[in-house]
C-alpha positions as CSV (number, residue, x, y, z in Angstrom):
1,X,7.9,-24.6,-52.1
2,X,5.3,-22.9,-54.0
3,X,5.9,-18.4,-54.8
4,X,3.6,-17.8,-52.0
5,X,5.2,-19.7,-49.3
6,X,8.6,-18.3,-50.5
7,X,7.2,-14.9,-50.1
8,X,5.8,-15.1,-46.8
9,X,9.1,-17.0,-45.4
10,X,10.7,-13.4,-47.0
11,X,8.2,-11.4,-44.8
12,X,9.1,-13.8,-41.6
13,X,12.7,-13.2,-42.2
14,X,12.5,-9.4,-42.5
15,X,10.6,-9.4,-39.0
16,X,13.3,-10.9,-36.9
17,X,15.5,-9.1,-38.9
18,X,13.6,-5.5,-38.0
19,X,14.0,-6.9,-34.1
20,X,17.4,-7.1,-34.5
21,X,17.9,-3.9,-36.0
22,X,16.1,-2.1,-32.9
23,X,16.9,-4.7,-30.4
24,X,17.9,-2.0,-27.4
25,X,17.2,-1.9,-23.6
26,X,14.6,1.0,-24.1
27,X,12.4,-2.2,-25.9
28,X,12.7,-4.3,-23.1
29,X,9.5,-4.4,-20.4
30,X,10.2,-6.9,-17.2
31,X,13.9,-8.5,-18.4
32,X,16.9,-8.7,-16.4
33,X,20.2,-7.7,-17.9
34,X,20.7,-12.0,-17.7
35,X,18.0,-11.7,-20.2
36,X,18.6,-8.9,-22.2
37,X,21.7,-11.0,-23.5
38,X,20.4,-14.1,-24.0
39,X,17.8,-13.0,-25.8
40,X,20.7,-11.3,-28.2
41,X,22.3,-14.5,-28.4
42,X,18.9,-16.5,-29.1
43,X,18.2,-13.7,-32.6
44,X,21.6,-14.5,-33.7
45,X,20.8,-18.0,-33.3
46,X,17.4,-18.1,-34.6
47,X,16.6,-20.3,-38.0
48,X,13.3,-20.6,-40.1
49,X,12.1,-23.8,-39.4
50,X,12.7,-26.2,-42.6
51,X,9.1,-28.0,-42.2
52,X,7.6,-24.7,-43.0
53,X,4.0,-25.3,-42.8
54,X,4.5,-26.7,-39.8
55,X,4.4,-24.8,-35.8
56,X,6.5,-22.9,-35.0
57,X,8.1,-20.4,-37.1
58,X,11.3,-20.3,-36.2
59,X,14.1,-22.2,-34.2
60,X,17.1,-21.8,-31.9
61,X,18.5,-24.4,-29.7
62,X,16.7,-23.8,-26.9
63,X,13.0,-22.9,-28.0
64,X,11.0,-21.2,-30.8
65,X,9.4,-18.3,-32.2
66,X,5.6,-18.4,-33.2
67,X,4.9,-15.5,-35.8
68,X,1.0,-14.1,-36.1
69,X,-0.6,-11.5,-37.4
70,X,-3.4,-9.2,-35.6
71,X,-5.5,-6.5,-36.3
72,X,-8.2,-4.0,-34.9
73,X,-10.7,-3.8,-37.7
74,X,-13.6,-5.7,-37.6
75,X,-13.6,-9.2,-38.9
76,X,-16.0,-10.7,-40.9
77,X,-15.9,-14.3,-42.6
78,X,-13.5,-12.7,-45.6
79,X,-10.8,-12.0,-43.6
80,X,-10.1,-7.6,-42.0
81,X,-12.8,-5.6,-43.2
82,X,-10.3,-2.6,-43.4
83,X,-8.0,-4.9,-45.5
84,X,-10.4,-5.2,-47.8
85,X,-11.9,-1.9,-48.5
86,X,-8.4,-0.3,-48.5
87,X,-7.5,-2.9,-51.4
88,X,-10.9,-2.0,-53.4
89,X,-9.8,1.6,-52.9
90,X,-6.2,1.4,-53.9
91,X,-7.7,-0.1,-57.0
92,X,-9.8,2.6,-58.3
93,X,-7.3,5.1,-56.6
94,X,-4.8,3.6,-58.7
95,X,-7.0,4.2,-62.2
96,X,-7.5,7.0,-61.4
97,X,-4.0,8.2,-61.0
98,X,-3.1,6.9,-64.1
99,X,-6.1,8.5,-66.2
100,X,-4.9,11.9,-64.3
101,X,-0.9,11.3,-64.2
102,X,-1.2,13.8,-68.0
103,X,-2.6,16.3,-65.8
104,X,-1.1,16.4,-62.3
105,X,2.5,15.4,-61.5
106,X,1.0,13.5,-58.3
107,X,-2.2,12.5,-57.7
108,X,-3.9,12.4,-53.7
109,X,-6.9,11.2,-52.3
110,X,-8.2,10.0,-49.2
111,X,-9.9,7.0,-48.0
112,X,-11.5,7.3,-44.1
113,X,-12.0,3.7,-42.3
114,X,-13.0,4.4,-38.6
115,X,-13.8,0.8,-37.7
116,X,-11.1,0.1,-36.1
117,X,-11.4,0.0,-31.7
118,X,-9.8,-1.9,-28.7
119,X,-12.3,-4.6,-28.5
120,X,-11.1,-5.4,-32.0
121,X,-7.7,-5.3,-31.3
122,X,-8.4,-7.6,-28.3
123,X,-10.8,-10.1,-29.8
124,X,-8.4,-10.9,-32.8
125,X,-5.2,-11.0,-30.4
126,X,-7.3,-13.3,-27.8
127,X,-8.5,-15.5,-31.1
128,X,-5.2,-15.2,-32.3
129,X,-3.1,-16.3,-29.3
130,X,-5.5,-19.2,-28.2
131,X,-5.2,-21.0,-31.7
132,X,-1.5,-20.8,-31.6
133,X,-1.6,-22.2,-28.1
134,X,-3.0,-25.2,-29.4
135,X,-0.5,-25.5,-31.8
136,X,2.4,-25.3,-28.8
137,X,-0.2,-28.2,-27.0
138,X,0.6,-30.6,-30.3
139,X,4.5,-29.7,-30.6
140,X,6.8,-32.2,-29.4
141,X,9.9,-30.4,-30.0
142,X,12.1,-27.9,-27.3
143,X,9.7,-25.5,-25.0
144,X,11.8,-24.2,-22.8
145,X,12.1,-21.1,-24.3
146,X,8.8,-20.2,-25.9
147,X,8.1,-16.7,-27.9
148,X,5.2,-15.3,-29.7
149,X,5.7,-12.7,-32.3
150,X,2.8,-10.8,-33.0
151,X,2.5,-8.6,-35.8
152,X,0.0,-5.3,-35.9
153,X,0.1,-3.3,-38.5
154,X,-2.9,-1.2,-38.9
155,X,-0.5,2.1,-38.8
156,X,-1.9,4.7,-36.8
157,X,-5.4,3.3,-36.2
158,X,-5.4,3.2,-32.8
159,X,-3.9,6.2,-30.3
160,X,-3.6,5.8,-26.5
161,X,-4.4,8.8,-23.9
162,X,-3.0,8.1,-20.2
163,X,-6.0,9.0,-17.9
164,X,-3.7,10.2,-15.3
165,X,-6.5,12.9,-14.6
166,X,-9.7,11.0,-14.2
167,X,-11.5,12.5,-11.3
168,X,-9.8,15.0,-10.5
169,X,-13.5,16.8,-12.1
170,X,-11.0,19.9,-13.4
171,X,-9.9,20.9,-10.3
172,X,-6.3,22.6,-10.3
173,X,-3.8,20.5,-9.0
174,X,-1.1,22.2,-7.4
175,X,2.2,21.5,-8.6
176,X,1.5,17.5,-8.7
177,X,3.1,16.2,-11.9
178,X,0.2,16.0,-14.8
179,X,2.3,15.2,-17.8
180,X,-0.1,12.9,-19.6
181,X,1.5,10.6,-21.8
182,X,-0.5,10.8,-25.3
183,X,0.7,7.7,-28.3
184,X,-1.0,8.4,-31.7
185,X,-0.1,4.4,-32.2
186,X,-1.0,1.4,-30.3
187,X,1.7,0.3,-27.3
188,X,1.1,-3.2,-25.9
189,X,3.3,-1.9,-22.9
190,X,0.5,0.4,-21.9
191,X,-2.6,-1.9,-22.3
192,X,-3.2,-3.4,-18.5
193,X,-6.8,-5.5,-19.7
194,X,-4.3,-7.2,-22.2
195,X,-1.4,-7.5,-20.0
196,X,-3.3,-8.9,-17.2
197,X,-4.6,-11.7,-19.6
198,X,-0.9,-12.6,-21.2
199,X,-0.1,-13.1,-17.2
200,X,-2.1,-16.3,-16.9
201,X,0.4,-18.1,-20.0
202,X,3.4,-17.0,-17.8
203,X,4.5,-21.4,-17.6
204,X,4.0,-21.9,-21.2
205,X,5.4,-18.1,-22.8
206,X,8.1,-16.7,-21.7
207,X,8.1,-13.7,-24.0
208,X,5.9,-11.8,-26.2
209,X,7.5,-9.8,-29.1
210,X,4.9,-7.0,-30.6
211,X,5.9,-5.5,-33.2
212,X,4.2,-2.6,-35.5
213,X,5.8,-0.2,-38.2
214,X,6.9,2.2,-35.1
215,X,8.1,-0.1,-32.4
216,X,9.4,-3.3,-31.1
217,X,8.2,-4.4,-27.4
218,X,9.8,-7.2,-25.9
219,X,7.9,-8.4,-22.7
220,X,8.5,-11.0,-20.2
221,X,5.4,-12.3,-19.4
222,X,6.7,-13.7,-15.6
223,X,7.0,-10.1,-14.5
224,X,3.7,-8.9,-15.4
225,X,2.6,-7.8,-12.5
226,X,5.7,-5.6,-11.2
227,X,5.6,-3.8,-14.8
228,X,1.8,-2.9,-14.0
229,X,3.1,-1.4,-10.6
230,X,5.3,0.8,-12.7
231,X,2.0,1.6,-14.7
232,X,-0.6,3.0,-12.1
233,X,-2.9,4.3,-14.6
234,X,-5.2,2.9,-17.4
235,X,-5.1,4.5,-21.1
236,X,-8.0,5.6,-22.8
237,X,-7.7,3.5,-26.2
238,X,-9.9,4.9,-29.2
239,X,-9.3,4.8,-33.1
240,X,-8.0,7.7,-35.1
241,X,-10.5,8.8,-38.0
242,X,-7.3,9.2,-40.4
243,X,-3.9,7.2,-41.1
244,X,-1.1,8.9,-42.6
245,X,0.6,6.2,-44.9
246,X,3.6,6.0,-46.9
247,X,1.8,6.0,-50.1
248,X,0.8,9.7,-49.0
249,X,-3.1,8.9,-48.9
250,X,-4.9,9.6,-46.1
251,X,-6.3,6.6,-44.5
């Protein structure tokens, strides 16, 4: 097994390993309690599979786990166009730290990348999902149980409004309850378009695992459609012109 390969079987590892650190019922959208507990069982059960280049991901004796990565910048044929400016400007960012590191104890700057947007988001998870499908059409090994973990990681590029007030044209509205729920991150949970389209893989999925740098969603894709009657409203879904990262630049 070459570095590489070593390295991203590391990365695979750390993500089940972040599940079942925040594995709680507040993570969990359409599962019974009968679930919620075999699912527990199932992450202490899980194994990277040995043939490694090979679908799916991981193991456990009754199904699999699929890992893939999405993103809401625009794609071009070299890969996340925000991946790629961010790395040309932690380069120079980086020199110039260092010619500066005599003069300042730290050194900021700021790098602004708005192309980020929902019909992003939704063309790579769409592109995404289908070619891993295809995969699951070829495997010959356990489906009963079928996951797909899906990785997004653009921190903060996305933020969510509920529109809970459209039409209401600014009237006043008594003492009806307008708390508008407001996520400076993205929240699979909250996205109907994308929920709705998950629905029709409801025989061949039985989960989806999303997981970004702020949350873990679990969601059982059988039961859908009662979580959108918990979810009467649609979300406004717009990038954020700056990311806060841990680096302390401003992205």
């Amino acid at each position: 097994m070459s570095s590489n390969e070593m390295a991203q079987n590391e990365q695979e590892k750390k993500c089940i390993d972040i599940i079942k650190s925040k594995f709680s019922v507040k993570n969990c959208f359409g599962l019974t309690t009968e679930n919620y507990f075999i699912i527990e069982k199932w992450l202490e059960e899980i194994e990277p599979n040995e043939k490694s280049n090979e679908f799916p991901d991981f193991l456990f004796p009754n199904g699999f786990v699929e890992l893939f990565k999405i993103t809401s910048s625009k794609l071009d044929k070299k890969g996340a166009a925000h991946k790629i400016a961010l790395s040309k400007f932690e380069k120079i960012n980086e020199e110039a730290a260092k010619k500066l590191s005599d003069q300042k104890p730290t050194y900021r700057n700021s790098f602004k990348y708005s192309d980020h947007s929902h019909p992003n988001l939704v063309n790579s998870f769409e592109t995404s999902w289908n070619k891993h499908i295809d995969s699951l059409e070829k495997y010959r090994g356990n489906k009963d149980n079928g996951i797909f973990l899906v990785e997004y990681y653009d921190k903060g590029a996305l933020s969510m409004a509920e529109l809970k007030l459209a039409g209401t044209d600014g009237l006043f509205i008594g003492d009806y309850n307008s708390d508008q729920e407001v996520l400076y991150s993205y929240r699979l949970s909250r996205d109907k378009k994308l929920l709705n389209w998950l629905y029709q893989f409801k025989d061949r999925i039985e989960y989806v695992i999303f997981l970004t740098e702020d949350s873990v969603e679990i969601i059982k894709l059988s039961n859908i459609l009662k979580l959108l009657k918990v979810l009467p409203y649609d979300y406004a879904i717009g990038h954020n012109m700056t990311i806060l990262t841990d680096r302390g630049a401003l992205l």
